[in-house]
Structures are given as structure tokens and as C-alpha cells.
C-alpha positions, 0 to 999 in steps of 0.5 A: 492808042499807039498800039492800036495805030500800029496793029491797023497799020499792020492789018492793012499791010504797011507794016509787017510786023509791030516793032519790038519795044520793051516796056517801060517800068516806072522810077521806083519811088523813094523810100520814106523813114518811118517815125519810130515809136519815141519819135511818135510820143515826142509828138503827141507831147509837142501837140499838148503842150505848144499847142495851148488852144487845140493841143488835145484835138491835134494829138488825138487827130494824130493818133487816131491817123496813125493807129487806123491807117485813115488819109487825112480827107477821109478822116476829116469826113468822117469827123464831120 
């Protein structure tokens, strides 16, 4: 929009010429660590055994999130 302000501004003679900005570049965003696989496999066995009632639904929601690269919304829809 500022833009626009400026190149009206310039058509209609109050400004010679745009001023000289430079862009701005957005912050690059922290690194995450990726679980490694044994990491991964203590997790799954966390799921089945401290979770007595859902243990089974969780490591398979689990699984399933990380082997087809769905976000958590889209795969609940789909289960759905």
C-alpha cells in the first residue's frame, strides 16, 4: 500500500523519485532437532505401555503422523 502511496505521489510531482529501501528479509526460523529413529521407537513403546486405555490408538496415530508427513488436523479429518 505504501507503495502505491508513493508512486501517486511521485505521478503527481511531489516526489521525484521513490526513495531507495532495501527489502526486509524475514528472521530465519530456529532449527528444530529431528528425533532420531531410537528416539522414535522409545516412543511408540512409551505409548503401549503407560497408556493402559489408548496405548494401541496413540502409537498408531503416531506412526501413521510420521510415516505419511499428515499435520495433526488433516489426519484427524480423515480418521473421521
Amino acid at each position: 500500500m505504501l507503495r502505491n502511496v508513493l508512486n501517486m505521489a511521485v505521478q503527481d510531482g511531489h516526489l521525484s523519485d521513490l526513495p531507495k529501501m532495501p527489502r526486509l528479509r524475514p528472521p530465519p526460523s530456529p532449527k528444530r532437532r529431528l528425533i532420531t529413529p531410537d528416539e522414535f521407537e522409545s516412543l511408540i513403546r512409551a505409548a503401549l505401555t503407560a497408556c493402559a486405555k489408548n496405548g494401541r490408538q496413540l502409537a498408531d496415530y503416531v506412526q501413521f503422523l510420521a510415516f505419511s508427513g499428515s499435520r495433526k488436523q488433516e489426519a484427524l479429518q480423515r480418521a473421521a
